[in-house]
C-alpha positions in Angstrom: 66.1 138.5 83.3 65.2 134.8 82.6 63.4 134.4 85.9 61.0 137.3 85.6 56.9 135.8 84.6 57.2 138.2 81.1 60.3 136.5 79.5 59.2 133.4 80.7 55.8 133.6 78.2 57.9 135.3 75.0 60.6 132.6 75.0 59.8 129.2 73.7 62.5 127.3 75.4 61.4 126.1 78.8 64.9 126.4 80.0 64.1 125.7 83.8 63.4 122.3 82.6 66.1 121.5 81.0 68.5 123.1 83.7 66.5 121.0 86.2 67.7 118.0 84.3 71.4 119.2 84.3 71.0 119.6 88.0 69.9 115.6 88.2 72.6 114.8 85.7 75.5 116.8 87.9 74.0 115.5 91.6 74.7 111.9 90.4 78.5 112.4 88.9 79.0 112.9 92.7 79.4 108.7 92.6 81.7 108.9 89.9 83.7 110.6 92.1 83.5 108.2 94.7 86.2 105.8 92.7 89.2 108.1 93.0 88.5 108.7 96.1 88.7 105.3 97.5 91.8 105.1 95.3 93.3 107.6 97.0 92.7 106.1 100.7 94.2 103.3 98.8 97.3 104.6 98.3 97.6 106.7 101.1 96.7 110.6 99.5 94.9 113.4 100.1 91.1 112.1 100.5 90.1 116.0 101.0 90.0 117.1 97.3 87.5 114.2 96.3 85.3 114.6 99.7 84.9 118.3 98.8 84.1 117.5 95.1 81.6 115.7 96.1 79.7 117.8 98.6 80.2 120.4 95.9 78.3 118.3 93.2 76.0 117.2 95.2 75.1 121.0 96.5 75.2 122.0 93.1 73.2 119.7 91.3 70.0 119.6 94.3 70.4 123.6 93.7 69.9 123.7 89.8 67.2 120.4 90.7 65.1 122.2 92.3 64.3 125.0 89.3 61.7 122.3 87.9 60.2 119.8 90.2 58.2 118.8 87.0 60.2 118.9 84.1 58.6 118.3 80.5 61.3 118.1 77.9 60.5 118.9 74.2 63.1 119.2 71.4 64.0 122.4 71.9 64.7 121.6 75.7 66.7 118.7 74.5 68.9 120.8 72.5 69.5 122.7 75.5 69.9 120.1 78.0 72.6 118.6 76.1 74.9 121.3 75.8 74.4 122.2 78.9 75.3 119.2 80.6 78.5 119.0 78.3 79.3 122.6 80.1 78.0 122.1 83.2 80.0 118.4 83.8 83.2 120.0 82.5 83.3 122.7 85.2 82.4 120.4 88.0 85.0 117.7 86.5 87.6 120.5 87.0 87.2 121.0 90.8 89.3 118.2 91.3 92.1 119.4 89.5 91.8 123.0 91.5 91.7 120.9 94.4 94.7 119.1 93.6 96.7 121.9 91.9 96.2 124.6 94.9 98.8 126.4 96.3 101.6 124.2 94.3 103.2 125.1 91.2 101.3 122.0 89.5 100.0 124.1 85.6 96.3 122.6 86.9 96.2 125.4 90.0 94.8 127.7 86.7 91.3 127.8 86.1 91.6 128.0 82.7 93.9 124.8 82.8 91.5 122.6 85.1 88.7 123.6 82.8 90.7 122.4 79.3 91.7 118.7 81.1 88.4 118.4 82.0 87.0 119.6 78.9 89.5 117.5 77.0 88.5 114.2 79.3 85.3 114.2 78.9 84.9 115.2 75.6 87.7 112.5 75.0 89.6 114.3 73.3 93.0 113.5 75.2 94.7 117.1 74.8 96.3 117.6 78.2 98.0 120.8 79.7 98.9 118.8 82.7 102.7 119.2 82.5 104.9 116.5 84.1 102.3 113.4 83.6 103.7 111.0 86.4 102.9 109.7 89.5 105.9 111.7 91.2 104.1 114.9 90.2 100.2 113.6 90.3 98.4 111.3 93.0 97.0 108.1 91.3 93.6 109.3 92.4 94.0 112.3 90.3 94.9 110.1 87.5 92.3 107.6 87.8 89.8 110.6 87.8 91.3 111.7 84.6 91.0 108.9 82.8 87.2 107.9 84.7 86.0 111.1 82.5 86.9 109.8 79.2 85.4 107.1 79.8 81.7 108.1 80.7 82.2 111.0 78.3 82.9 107.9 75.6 79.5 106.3 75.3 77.6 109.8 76.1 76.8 111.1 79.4 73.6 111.7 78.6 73.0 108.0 77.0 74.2 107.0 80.3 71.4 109.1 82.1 68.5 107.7 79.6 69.9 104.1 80.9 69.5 104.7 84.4 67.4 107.5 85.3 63.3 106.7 84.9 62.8 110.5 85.2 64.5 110.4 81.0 62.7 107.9 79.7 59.9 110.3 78.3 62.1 112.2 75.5 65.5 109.4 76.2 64.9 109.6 72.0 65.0 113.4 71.5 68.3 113.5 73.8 70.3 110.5 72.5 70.4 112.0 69.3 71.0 115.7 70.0 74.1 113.6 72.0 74.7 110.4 69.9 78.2 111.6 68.0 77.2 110.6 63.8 74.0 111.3 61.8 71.2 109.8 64.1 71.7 106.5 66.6 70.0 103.9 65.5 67.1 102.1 67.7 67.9 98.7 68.8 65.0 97.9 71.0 61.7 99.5 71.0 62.1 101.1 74.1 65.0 103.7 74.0 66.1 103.3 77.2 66.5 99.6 76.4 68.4 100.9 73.3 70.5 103.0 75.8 71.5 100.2 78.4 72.6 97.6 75.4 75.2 100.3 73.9 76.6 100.9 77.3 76.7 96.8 78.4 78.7 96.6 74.7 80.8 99.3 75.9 81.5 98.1 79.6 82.1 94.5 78.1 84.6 95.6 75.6 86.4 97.3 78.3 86.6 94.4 80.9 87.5 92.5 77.7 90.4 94.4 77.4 91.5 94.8 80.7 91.6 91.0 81.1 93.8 90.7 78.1 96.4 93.2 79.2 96.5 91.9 82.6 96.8 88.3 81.7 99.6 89.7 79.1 101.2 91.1 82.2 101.1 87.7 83.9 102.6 86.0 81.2 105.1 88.0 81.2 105.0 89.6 78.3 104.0 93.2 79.6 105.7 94.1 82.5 105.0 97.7 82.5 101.6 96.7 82.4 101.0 95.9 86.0 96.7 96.3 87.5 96.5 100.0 87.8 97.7 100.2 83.7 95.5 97.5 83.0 92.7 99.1 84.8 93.5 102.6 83.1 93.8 102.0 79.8 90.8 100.3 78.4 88.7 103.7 80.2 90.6 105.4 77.5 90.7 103.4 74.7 87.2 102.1 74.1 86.2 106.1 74.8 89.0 106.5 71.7 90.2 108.8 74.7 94.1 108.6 74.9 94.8 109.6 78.7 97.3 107.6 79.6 99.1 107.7 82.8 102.2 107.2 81.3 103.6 110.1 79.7 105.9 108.0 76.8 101.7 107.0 76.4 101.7 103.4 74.9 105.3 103.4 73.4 105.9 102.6 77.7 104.7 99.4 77.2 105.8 96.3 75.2 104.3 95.5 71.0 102.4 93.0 72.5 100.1 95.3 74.1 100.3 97.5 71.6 99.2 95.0 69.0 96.3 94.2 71.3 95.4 97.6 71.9 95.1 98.0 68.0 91.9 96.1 67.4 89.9 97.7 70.4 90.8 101.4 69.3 89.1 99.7 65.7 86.3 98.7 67.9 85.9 101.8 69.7 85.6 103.7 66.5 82.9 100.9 65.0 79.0 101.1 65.2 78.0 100.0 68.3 75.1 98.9 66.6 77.0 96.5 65.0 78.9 95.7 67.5 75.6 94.2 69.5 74.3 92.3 66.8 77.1 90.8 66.3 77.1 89.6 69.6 73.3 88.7 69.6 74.2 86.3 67.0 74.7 88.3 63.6 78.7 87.8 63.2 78.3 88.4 59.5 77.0 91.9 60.3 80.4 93.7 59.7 80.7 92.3 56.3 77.6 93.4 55.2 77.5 97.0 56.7 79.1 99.3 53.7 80.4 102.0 56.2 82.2 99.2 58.3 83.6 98.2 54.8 84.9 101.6 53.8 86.2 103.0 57.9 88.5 99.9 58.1 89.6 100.6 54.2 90.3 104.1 54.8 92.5 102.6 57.6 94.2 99.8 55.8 95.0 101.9 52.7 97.2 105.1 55.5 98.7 102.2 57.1 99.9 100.6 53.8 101.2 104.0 52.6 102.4 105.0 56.2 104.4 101.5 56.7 106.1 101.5 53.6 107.2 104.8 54.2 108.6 103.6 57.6 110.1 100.0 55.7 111.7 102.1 53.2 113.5 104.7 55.5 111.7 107.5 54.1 109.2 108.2 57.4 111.7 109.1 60.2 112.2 113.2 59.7 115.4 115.3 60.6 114.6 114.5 64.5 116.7 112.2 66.4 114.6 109.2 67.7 115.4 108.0 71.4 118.0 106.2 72.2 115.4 103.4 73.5 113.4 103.0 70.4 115.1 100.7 67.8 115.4 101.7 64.3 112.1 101.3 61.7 113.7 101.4 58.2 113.9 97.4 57.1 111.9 96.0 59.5 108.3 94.8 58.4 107.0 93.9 62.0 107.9 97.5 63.5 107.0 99.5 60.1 103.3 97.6 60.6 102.9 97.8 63.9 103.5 101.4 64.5 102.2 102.3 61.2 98.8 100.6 61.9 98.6 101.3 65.7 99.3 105.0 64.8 96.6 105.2 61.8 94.0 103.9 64.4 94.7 106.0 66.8 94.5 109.1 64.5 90.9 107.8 62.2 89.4 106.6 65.4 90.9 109.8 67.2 92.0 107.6 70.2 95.3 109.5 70.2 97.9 106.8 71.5 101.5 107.3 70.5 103.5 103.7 70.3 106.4 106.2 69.6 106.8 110.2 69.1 105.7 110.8 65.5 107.0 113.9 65.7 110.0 112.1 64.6 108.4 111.2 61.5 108.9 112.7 58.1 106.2 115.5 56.6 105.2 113.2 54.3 104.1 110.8 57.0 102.5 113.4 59.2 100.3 114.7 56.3 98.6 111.5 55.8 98.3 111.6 59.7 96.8 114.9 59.3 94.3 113.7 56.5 93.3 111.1 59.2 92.4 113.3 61.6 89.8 114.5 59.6 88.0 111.5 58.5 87.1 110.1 62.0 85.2 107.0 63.6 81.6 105.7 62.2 77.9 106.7 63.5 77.6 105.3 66.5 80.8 104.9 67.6 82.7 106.9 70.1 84.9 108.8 68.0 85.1 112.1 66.8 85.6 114.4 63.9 83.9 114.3 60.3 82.9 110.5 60.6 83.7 108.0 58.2 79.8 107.8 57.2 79.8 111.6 55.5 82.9 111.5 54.0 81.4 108.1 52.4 78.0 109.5 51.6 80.0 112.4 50.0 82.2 110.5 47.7 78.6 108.8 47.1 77.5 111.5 45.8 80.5 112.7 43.5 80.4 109.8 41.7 76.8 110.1 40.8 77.3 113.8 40.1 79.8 111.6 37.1 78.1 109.9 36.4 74.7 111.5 35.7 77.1 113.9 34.0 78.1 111.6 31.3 74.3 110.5 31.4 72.0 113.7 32.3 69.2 111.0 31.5 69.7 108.7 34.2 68.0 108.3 37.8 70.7 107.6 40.1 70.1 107.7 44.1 72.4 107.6 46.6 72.2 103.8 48.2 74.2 103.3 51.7 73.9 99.3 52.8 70.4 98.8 50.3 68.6 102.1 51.4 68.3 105.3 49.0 69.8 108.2 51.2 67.3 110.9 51.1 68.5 114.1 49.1 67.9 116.6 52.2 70.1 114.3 54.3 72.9 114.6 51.6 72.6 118.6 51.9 72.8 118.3 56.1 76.0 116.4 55.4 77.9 119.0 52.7 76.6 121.6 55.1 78.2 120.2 57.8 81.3 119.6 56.6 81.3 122.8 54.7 80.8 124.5 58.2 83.7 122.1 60.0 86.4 123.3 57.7 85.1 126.5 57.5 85.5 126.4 61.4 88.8 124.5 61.2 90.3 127.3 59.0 88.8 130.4 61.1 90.4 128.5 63.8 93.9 128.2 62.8 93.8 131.7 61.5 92.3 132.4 65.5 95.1 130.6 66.8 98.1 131.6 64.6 97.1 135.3 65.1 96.8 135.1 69.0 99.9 133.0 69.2 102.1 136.2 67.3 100.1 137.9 69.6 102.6 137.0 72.5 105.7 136.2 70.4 105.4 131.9 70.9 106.9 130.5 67.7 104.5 128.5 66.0 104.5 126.8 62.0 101.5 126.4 60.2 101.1 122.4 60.7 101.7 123.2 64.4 98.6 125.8 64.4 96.6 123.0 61.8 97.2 120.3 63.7 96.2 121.8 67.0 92.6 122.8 66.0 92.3 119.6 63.8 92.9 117.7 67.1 90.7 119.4 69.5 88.1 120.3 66.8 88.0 116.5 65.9 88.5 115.8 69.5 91.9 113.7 68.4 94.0 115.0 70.9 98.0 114.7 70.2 98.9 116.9 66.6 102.5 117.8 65.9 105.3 120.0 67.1 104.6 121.5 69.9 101.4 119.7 70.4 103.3 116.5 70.0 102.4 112.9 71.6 104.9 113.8 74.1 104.2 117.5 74.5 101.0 119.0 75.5 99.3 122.4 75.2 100.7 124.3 78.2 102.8 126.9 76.3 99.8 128.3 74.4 98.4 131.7 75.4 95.8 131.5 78.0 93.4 132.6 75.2 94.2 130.1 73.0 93.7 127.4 75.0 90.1 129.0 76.8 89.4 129.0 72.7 90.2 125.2 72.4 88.0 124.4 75.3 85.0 125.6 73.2 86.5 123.7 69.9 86.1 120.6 71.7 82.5 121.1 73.7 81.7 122.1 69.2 83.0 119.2 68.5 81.5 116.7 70.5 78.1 118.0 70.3 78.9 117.8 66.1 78.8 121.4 65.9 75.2 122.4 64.5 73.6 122.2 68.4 76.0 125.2 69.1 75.0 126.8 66.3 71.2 126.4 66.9 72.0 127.8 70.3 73.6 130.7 68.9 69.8 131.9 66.8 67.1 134.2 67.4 64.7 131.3 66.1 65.5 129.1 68.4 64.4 130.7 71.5 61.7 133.0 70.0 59.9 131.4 67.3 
């Protein structure tokens, strides 16, 4: 119907264009693909399912190419493009898993399965239905292709096209913010393709960072878990706030060292990049100064507090039994901070690490885990949910509605780091988060109901916690969906249901929405 010369006047969408862009997009994943494979000659595995992904991608992505030899891209094409390529990557990112899964009894040989990992990798959320996550069970190609989609789904796909591909220069702008997770991205250079290579040399530089200091911890010997293909691993999931780990006890496999130097790169990888490259183009003080920096890392020190005492005082472990291999928390400062701060940064920054099963913990504790899950990482960043930037324009905004209250005389606007937040931006942000929870709530009602459906036992902070995380694209949640569990035992429904939660909540909702009216395409 799309194709015919009619519907091609009526609609106002060119979407040959932007599917022509997808196809570019998709052709050149084919050399992301190229890593696992040489990992697997490596090692010795089966080469085959990465040399068919890639023909595949490659067919694929000429195919869709050639709808548009000349593509113009407008806003509304932009709008398009993006979702799209969100959709399009996640079902080529699952042929791997297809691949890999066929004819065995691995949970990935299901569609619906492959398409959730993927969807869940790239979106970095870190949800997995994977099963047995070991190298028994899955080659370390497989693995490394895992965590590879978190981490060019971190920065943005489509900010990584703008920074490399000439043919998205004209319109980079109009597609780094329908991408950019937060309210707008902010312009570092004048041109944005500029603007798009500097966030992602930040990004690659705080991952090598990383890498280096977990490696050189392992040849101090103070992480000996932590040998090169960890170190390599790792930092592709953490500075995505992406929480694929290839071990399936996640972080708590490795010793507190790393996990106290994993802590402060989870707090960069939910921090402005913005900020991040001034800082290092000489404005250090820039954190300081930046109001939203001041009030994401005080959201996090004030759970941790709270969490940590809970832990110091006894009162956080629950009814479960921990491990026999993890020590006791109750009276010790170092282990009630450390797992109390490494697990508040995971959650805000929706990294979703575990340095221990928190499903052990008490209710108390997992509610203000739950509360975290919620308020998310800053603009700009690469984490997910609300965003620390609403929820502080919000409570802006209540305390003005106070205050002009007690003074119905007064002028007073909205400031956020010395500029007056216009009044239409505070109704996008109200309405957004109005239409997350309303989401959130439809969606536990959605899951709960089809759950009953087929008799699986679930409790309401199971059902909340599961949307929360792959709304907010957090990952791990509690019970069933614990850091040490996954989401296998949901209905198949349930789970297809997910994988739209998180392609909603990476694009920040509204794009779907827009997709979803008459206007959009007609008027």
């Amino acid at each position: 119907m799309f194709g015919t010369t009619s519907t091609r006047r009526t609609l106002r969408v060119d979407w040959r264009a932007s599917v022509s862009l997808v196809g570019t997009v998709i052709k050149y994943l084919s050399v992301a693909l190229l890593a696992p494979m040489l990992v697997a000659l490596y090692y010795g595995e089966d080469v085959g399912v990465f040399g068919i992904s890639i023909l595949v991608t490659i067919f694929v992505g000429f195919a869709l190419e050639r709808l548009d030899t000349d593509p113009d891209l407008g806003a509304r094409e932009a709008f398009l493009m993006v979702s799209l390529t969100w959709l399009s990557v996640t079902v080529v990112g699952a042929i791997p898993y297809v691949l890999a899964g066929w004819g065995t009894a691995s949970t990935l040989a299901d569609p619906v399965n492959a398409l959730f990992e993927s969807m869940s990798g790239f979106t970095t959320t870190g949800a997995t239905v994977m099963g047995e996550i070991s190298f028994e069970r899955h080659s370390h190609a497989l693995l490394l292709w895992r965590q590879l989609t978190q981490w060019l789904g971190g920065m943005g796909i489509v900010v990584l096209a703008v920074a490399i591909l000439p043919e998205l220069s004209v319109g980079g702008a109009q597609l780094m913010d329908a991408e950019a997770p937060g309210p707008g991205i902010e312009k570092l250079t004048p041109r944005i393709a500029e603007t798009a290579r500097a966030l992602w040399l930040a990004y690659i530089g705080l991952t090598v960072l990383e890498f280096l200091l977990l490696f050189g911890l392992n040849q101090l010997g103070y992480a000996p878990n932590m040998g090169l293909y960890n170190a390599v691993a790792h930092p592709l999931t953490t500075m995505p706030t992406g929480g694929f780990s290839p071990e399936a006890r996640s972080i708590e496999a490795f010793s507190a060292a790393v996990q106290w130097v994993v802590i402060p790169f989870m707090v960069a990888a939910g921090t402005n990049f913005a900020l991040i490259w001034r800082a290092i183009n000489g404005e250090p003080l820039v954190f300081f100064e930046d109001s939203e920096f001041r009030f994401y890392t005080g959201v996090m020190a004030a759970l941790t507090a709270v969490i940590a005492g809970l832990l110091f005082a006894g009162l956080g472990p629950g009814f479960a039994e921990l491990p026999t291999n993890v020590p006791a928390i109750d009276g010790s400062v170092e282990r009630s901070l450390r797992h109390a701060a490494f697990q508040v940064t995971s959650i805000v920054t929706t990294t979703g690490y575990a340095s221990m099963d928190f499903n052990t913990w008490s209710d108390a504790a997992k509610y203000v885990l739950l509360f975290g899950m919620f308020v998310g990482g800053s603009a700009g960043s690469t984490g997910g949910a609300i965003k620390v930037v609403r929820c502080l324009v919000i409570v802006k905004s209540l305390r003005r509605e106070l205050f002009t209250t007690i003074h119905p005389e007064a002028v007073s606007p909205v400031r956020l780091g010395g500029r007056t937040i216009d009044e239409r931006a505070i109704r996008g942000i109200y309405a957004f988060t109005l239409l997350y929870l309303v989401i959130f709530f439809v969606s536990v009602g959605v899951v709960f109901v089809d759950a009953a459906r087929v008799g699986y036992d679930l409790t309401a902070l199971e059902a909340m916690s599961a949307v929360a995380a792959t709304l907010g694209n957090v990952g791990p949640g509690f019970g069933v969906v614990g850091p040490m569990n996954g989401y296998t035992d949901f209905p198949w429904t349930s789970r297809a249901y997910m994988i739209l939660l998180m392609w909603a909540g990476r694009l920040e909702i509204l794009p779907v929405f827009v997709l979803l009216t008459r206007a959009y395409w007609r008027s």
